[in-house]
C-alpha positions in Angstrom: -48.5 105.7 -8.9 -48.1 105.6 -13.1 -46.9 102.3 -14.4 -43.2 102.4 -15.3 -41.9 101.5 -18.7 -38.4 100.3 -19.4 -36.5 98.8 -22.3 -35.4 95.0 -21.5 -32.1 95.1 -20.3 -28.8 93.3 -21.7 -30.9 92.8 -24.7 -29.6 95.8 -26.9 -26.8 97.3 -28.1 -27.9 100.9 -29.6 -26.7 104.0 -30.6 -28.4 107.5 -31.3 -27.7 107.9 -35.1 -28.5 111.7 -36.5 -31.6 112.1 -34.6 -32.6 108.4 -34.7 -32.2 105.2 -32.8 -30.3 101.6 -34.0 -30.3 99.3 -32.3 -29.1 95.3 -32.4 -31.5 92.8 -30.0 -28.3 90.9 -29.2 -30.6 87.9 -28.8 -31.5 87.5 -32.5 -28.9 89.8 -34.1 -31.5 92.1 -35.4 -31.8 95.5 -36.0 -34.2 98.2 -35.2 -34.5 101.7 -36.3 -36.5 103.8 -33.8 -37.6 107.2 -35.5 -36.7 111.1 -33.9 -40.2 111.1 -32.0 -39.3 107.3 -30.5 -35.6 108.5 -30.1 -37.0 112.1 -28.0 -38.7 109.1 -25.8 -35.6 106.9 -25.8 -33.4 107.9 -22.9 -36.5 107.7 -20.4 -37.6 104.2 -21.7 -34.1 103.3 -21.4 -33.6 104.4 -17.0 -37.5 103.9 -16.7 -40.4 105.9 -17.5 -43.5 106.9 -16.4 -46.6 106.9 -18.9 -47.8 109.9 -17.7 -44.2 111.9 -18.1 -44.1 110.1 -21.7 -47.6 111.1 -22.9 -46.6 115.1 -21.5 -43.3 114.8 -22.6 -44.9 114.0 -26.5 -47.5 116.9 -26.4 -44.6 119.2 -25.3 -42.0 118.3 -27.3 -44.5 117.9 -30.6 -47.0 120.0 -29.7 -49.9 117.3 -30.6 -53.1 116.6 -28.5 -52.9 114.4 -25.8 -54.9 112.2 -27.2 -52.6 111.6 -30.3 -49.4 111.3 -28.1 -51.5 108.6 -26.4 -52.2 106.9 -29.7 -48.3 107.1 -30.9 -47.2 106.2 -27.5 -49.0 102.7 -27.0 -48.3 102.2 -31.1 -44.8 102.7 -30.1 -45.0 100.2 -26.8 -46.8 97.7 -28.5 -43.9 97.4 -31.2 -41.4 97.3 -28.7 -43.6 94.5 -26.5 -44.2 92.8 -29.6 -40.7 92.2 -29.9 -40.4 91.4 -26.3 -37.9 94.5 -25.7 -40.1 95.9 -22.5 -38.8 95.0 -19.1 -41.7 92.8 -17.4 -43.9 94.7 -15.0 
């Protein structure tokens, strides 16, 4: 079984903004701007994705290699960890 991946919960307040994400982390009142390819992967972070429905998701949506959807993917995770916005697994 693929690891799941989930934004923190009670720890944003956001809202899909022509194509993009804002969001406020309530915890330090600041804001976050997610781009359209980190708002396409936005709704299944937010109930609980799967890596491997993420990376396929990316290369279908984008039509990039996997390999690239990989890279963007885990740039895009580590920002959100970095800002402690992941759900522990």
């Amino acid at each position: 079984m693929s690891e799941r991946i989930q934004i923190r919960r009670g720890v944003l307040e956001w809202r899909e903004v022509e194509g993009e994400i804002v969001a406020l982390d309530l915890r330090n009142k600041t804001y976050l701007a997610v781009n359209s390819t980190g708002a396409a992967l936005w709704p299944s972070l937010v109930s609980g994705g799967d890596r491997e429905e993420l990376l396929a998701y990316l290369v279908k949506r984008f039509g990039v290699s996997r390999d690239q959807a990989a890279d963007d993917l885990d740039a895009f995770l580590s920002e959100l960890a970095g800002q402690d916005l992941l759900e522990p697994t």
